[in-house]
ZAMARGU-4260 file (C-alpha; in steps of 0.2 Angstrom, whole numbers, plus 5000, padded with zeros to 4 digits):
<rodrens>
0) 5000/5000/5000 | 5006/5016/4994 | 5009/5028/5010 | 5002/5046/5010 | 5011/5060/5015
5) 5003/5077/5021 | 5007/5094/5016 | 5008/5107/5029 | 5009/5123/5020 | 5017/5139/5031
10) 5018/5149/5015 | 5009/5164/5025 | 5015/5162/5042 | 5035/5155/5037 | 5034/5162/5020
15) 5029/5180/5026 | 5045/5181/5038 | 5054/5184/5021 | 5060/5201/5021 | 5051/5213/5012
20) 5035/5202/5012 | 5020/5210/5021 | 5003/5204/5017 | 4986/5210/5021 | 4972/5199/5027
25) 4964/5200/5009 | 4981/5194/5002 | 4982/5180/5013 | 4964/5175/5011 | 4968/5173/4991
30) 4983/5164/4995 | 4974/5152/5008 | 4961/5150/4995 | 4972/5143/4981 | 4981/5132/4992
35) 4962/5124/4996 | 4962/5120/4977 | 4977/5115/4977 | 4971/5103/4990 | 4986/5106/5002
40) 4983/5096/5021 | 4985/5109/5033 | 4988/5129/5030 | 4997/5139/5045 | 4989/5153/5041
45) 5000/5163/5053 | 5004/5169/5070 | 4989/5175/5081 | 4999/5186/5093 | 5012/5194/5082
50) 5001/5208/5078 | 4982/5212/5077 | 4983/5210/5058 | 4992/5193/5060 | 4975/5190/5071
55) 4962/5195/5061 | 4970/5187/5045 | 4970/5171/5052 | 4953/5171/5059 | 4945/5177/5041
60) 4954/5161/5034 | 4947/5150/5049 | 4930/5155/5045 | 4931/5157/5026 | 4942/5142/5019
65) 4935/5125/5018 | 4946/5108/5016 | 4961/5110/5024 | 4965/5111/5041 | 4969/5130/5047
70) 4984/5133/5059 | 4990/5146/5070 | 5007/5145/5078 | 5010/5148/5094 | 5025/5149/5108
75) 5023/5135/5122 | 5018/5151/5132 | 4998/5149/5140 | 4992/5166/5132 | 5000/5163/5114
80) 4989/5148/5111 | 4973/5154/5119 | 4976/5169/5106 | 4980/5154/5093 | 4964/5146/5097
85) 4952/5162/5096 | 4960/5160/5080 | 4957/5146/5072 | 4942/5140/5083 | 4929/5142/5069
90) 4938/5131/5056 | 4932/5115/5049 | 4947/5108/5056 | 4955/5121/5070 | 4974/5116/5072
95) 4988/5124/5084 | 5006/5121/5082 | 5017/5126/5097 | 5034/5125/5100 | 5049/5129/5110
100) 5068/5127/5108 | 5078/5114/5111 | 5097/5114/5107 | 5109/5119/5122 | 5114/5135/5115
105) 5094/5140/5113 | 5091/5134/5130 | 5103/5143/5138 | 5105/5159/5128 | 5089/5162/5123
110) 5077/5154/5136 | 5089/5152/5150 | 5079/5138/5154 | 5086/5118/5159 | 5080/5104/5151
115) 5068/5099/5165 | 5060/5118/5164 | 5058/5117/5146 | 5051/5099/5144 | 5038/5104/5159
120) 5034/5120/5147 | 5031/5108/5134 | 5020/5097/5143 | 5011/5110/5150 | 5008/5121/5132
125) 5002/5105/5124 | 4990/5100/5137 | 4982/5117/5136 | 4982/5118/5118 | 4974/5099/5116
130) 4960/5104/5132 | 4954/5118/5118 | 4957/5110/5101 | 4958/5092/5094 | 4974/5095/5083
135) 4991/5098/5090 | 5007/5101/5083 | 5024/5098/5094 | 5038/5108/5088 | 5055/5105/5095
140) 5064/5123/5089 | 5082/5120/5080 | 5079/5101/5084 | 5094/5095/5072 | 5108/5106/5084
145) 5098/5094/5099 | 5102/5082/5110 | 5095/5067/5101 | 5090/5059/5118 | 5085/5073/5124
150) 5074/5074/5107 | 5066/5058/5111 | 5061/5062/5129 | 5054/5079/5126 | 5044/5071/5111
155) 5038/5055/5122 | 5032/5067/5136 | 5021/5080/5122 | 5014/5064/5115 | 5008/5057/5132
160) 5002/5076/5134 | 4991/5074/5118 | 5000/5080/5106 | 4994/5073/5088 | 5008/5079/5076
165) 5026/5078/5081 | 5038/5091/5071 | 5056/5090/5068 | 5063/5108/5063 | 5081/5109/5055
170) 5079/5128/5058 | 5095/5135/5053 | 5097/5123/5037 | 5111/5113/5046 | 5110/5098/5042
175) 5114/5085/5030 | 5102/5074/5019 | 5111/5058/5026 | 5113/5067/5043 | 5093/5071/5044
180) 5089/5053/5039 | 5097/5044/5053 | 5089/5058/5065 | 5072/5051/5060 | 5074/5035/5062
185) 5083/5039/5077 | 5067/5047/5083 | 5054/5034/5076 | 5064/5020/5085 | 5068/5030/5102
190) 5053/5038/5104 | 5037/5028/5115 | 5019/5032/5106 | 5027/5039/5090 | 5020/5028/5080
195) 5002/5036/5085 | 5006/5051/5079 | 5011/5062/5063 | 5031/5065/5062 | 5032/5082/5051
200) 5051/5090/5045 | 5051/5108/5044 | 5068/5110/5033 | 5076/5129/5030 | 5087/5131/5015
205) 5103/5139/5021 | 5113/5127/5013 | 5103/5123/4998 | 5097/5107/5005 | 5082/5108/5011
210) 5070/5099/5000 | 5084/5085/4997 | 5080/5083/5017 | 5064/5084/5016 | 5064/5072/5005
215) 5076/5060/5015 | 5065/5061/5028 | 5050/5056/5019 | 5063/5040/5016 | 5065/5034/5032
220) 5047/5038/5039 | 5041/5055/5040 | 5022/5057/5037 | 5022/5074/5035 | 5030/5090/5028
225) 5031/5108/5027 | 5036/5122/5016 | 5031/5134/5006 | 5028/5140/4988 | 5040/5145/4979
230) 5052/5141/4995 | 5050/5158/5001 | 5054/5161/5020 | 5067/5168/5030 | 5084/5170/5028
235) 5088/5156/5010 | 5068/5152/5013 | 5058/5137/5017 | 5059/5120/5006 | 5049/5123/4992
240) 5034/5112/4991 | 5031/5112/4973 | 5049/5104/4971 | 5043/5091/4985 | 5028/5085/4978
245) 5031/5085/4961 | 5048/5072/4965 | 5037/5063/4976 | 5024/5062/4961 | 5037/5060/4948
250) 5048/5048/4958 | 5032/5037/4964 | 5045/5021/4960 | 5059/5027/4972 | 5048/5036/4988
255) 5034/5024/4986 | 5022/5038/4992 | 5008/5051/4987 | 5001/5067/4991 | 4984/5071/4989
260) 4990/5088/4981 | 4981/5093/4966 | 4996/5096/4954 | 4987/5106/4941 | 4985/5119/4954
265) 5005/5123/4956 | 5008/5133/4943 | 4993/5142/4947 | 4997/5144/4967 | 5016/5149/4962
270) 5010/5160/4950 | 4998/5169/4964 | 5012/5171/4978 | 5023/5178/4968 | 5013/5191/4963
275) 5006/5195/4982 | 5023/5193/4988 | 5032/5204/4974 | 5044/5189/4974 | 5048/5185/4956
280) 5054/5166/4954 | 5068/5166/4945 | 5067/5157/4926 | 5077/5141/4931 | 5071/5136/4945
285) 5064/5121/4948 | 5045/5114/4942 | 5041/5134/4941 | 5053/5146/4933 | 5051/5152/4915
290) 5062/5139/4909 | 5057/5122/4917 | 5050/5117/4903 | 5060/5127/4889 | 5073/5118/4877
295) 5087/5129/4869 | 5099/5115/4864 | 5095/5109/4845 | 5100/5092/4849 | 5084/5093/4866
300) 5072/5101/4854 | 5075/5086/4840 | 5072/5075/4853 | 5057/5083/4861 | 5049/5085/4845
305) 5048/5066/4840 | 5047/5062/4860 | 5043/5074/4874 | 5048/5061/4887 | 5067/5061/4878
310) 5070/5077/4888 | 5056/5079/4898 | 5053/5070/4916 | 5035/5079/4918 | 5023/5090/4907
315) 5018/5106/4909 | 5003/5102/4909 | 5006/5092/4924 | 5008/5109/4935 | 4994/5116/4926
320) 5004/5129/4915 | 4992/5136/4904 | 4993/5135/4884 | 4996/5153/4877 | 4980/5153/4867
325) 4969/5167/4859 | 4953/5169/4873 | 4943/5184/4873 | 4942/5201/4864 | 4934/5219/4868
330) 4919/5212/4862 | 4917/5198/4874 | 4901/5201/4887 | 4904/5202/4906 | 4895/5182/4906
335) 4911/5175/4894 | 4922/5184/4904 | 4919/5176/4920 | 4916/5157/4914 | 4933/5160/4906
340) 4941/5165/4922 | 4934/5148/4931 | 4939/5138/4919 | 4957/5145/4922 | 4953/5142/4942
345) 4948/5161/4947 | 4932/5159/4957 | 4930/5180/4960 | 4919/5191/4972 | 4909/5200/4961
350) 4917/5219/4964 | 4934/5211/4961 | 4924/5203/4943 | 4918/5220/4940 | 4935/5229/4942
355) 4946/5213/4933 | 4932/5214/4916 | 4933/5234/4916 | 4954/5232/4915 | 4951/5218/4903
360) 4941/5229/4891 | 4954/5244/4894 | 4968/5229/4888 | 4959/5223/4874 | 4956/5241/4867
365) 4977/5240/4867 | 4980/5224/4864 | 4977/5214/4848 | 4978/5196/4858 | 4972/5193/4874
370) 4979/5176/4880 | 4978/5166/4895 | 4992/5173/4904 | 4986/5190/4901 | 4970/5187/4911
375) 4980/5178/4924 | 4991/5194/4924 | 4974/5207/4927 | 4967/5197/4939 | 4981/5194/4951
380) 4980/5213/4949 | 4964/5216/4953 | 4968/5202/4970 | 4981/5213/4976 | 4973/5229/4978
385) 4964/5232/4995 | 4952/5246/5002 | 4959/5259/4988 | 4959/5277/4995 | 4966/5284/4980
390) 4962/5280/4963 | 4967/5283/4948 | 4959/5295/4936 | 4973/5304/4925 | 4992/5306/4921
395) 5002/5316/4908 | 5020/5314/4906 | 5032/5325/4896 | 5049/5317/4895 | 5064/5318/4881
400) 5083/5317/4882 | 5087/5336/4881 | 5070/5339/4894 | 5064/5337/4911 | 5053/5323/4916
405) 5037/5332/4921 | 5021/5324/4928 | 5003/5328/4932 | 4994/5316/4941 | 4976/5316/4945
410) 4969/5305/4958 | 4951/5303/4964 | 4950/5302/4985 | 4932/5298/4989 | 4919/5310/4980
415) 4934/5322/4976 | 4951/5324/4964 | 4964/5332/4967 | 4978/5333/4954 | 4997/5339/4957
420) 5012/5341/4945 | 5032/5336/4948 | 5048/5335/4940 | 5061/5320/4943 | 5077/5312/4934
425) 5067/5302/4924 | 5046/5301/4922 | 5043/5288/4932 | 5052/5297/4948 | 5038/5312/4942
430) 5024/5303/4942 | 5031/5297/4960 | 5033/5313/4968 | 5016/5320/4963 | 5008/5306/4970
435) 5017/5308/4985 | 5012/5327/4987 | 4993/5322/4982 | 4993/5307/4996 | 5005/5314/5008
440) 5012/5298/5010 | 5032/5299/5007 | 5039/5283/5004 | 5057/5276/4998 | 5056/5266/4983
445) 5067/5252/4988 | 5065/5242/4971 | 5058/5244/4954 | 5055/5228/4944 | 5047/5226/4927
450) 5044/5210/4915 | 5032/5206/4900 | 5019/5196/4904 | 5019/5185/4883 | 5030/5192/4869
455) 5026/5203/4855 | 5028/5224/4854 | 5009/5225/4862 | 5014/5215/4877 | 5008/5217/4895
460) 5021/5224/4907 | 5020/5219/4925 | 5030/5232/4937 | 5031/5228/4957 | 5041/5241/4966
465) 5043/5239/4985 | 5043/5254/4994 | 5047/5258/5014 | 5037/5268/5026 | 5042/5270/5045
470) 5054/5254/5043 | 5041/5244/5036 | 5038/5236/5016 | 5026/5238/5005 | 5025/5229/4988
475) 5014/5235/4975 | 5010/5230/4958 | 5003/5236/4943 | 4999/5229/4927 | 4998/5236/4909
480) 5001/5239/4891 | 5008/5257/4896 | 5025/5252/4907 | 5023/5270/4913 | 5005/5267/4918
485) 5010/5252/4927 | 5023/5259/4935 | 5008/5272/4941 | 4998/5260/4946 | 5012/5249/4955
490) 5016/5264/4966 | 4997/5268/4972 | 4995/5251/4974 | 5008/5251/4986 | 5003/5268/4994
495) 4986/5261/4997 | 4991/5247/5007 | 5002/5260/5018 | 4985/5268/5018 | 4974/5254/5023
500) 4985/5249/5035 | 4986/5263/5045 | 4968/5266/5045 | 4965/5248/5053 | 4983/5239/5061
505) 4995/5243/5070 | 5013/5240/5069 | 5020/5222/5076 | 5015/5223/5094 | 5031/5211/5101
510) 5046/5212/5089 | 5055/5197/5097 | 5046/5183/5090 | 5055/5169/5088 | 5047/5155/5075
515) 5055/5139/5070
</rodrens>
């Protein structure tokens, strides 16, 4: 009997730790969404007591996501997990995952606690957490720098507690794929009760190996794993789950397991995150990147013409990477529209429809073809915007080599415009300044990133910029024909997340927040 192993995606609790990442609750609750159609076991969905945001975040996926279990994170600390469990509570499947650290160096630097102290922490977090919730996660924090015996007691103890999931974090990327294997099986033969729970890995990429121990661990009996999309996360990032799921599909013959992942969802969910995040994957990495699937060399493309499986392991197809074909036109109704865009997988509210249709119609007035990824391209714009307080209505530019970049920018705030001109080094610093001086919101733009979206002289340009304010990073996104009007809208985009956020959260409330 083939085994199944569950996916635990921390994509927006792990994923967001990545510097420069800061997503709204709307953001996450699009991400979360995919990952449901993606059919992914178990999403952390972040934090609770981080930060009021963090909070209500999780709490709108609790109570709007159906299918996977929703998680919250949480220290072994009393008031973390009743704030993870006011969380998640009105989940189909409420889940909280504590932890606390375990190597010497954490326990004596960082928590200044001995072994006893912390394994009575342990004890106590879990038996709190499983008297409110029927799922609970065990995480031994930078368990491969641990006392292995020491690993086995504290996990023994949580499981007799009533603990349902058992994690073993490589926290710092340390460790080796041969080195993690024999720690799992270490664990499974050391530990009393552990064959009546889940054993998850949570491996971080600092030396570049943290699928390939992911993987291993999968070889010598974990249940479980957990990473994100795109491997996105702190420091190197988080093993990226695409790469795990599609070796484990791909390599059926040598794992001898499944997922219950829905594959054809990958592309899609990558595709999504990059977008929110503002994190472009790069074009060779792995499943993914522009280039998985691209053949340069004439001797591949010969081969790949009379056989795709000569140079081709998977399909695209298999990821869900749509075909590049002609869809809709400026003629098409609203109704065509819309069963287009769930064909391709978008299930939209109807204001985001409404304002994804009217940017459609805007393109194909532009555009001569409209393709698949096009529509992908408006609607992940449209998914990133939240409660806009200032819209765009106009912009003129004046820009040469022998003059200077002017701007005038019009911008409709509520039931009023107000419009106000600049001058920069180049137009798109104009058209930055003015919007500055219209929102009063004076940011610095910490990157500028533009690509094409398909080929051709007509082709969509997606910009992202990330921008600070009061030592905090916003990412905004714009899309368009005009590079200059998406770099326009890129920059409100992000100014209206500055915005909104200020009108609803606060800052981080504790800034010392360890995570594994």
């Amino acid at each position: 009997m083939t085994k199944t192993i569950r996916i635990f995606d921390t994509t927006l609790r792990d994923g967001e730790q990545t510097a420069g990442v800061n997503l709204n609750p709307e953001e996450k609750l699009e991400i979360a969404r995919q990952l449901a159609r993606m059919k992914v076991d178990i999403i952390e969905a972040g934090f609770a007591v981080a930060s009021p945001g963090d909070f209500e975040g999780i709490k709108n996926i609790a109570q709007k996501v159906r299918g996977p279990a929703i998680c919250s994170l949480a220290r072994a600390v009393p008031a973390d997990i009743e704030r993870a469990w006011e969380a998640v509570r009105a989940a189909e499947r409420p889940y909280i995952h504590t932890f606390i650290a375990t190597s010497d160096i954490h326990m004596q630097y960082k928590l200044k606690k001995n072994p006893d102290q912390v394994v009575a922490m342990a004890v106590s977090a879990v038996k709190i957490a499983r008297n409110l919730c029927p799922e609970v996660e065990f995480s031994a924090e930078d368990a491969t720098r641990s006392d292995w015996d020491f690993l086995c007691r504290i996990f023994g103890e949580v499981i007799k507690a009533g603990a349902t999931a058992i994690n073993i974090p490589d926290t710092v990327g340390y460790t080796a794929p041969e080195e993690f294997g024999r720690l799992i099986r270490y664990v499974k033969e050391h530990t009393p009760g552990i064959d009546q729970v889940f054993l998850s890995v949570h491996c971080h990429n600092d030396l570049g190996m943290a699928v390939a121990n992911s993987l291993e661990a999968i070889r010598n009996g974990a249940d479980q794993v957990e990473g994100t999309i795109n491997g996105i996360g702190e420091r190197a990032g988080n093993a990226a789950l695409e790469e795990v799921i599609m070796a484990l599909r791909t390599r059926a013959d040598h794992f001898k397991t499944q997922t219950k992942t829905v594959t054809e969802e990958i592309y899609r969910t990558s595709a999504l995150v990059s977008a929110l995040t503002g994190f472009s994957v790069q074009n060779n990495k792995a499943i993914v990147g522009a280039n998985a699937f691209a053949h340069e060399a004439g001797i591949h493309q010969d081969g790949i013409l009379k056989n795709r499986l000569t140079y081709e392991i998977m399909t695209p197809q298999s990821i869900g990477i749509p075909t590049n074909r002609l869809i809709l036109g400026k003629h098409s109704g609203r109704h065509a529209f819309k069963e287009h865009l769930e064909e391709l997988g978008y299930h939209l509210k109807e204001e985001d429809l409404q304002k994804s249709y009217e940017r459609f119609l805007e393109v194909a007035d532009r555009k001569k073809e409209v393709t698949d990824r096009d529509l992908e391209a408006l609607v992940r714009g449209e998914l990133s915007q939240v409660g806009e307080a200032f819209i765009l209505d106009y912009f003129h530019v004046t820009s040469g080599n022998k003059t200077i970049p002017t701007a005038t920018v019009k911008l409709k705030i509520g039931e009023e415009t107000q419009q106000e001109a600049a001058c920069g080094e180049g137009p798109v610093e104009a058209i930055y300044k003015a919007i500055e001086r219209i929102t009063g919101i004076t940011a610095e733009l910490k990157e500028y990133g533009i690509k094409a979206v398909t080929g051709g002289k007509d082709a969509l340009g997606e910009v992202t910029v990330r921008i600070s304010y009061q030592e905090k990073i916003y990412t905004g996104r714009g899309v368009s024909t005009d590079i200059i009007e998406a770099s326009t809208r890129a920059f409100i985009n992000a100014v209206n997340k500055v915005a909104w956020e200020k009108l609803n959260y606060q800052q981080r409330s504790e800034p010392d927040l360890d995570g594994i």
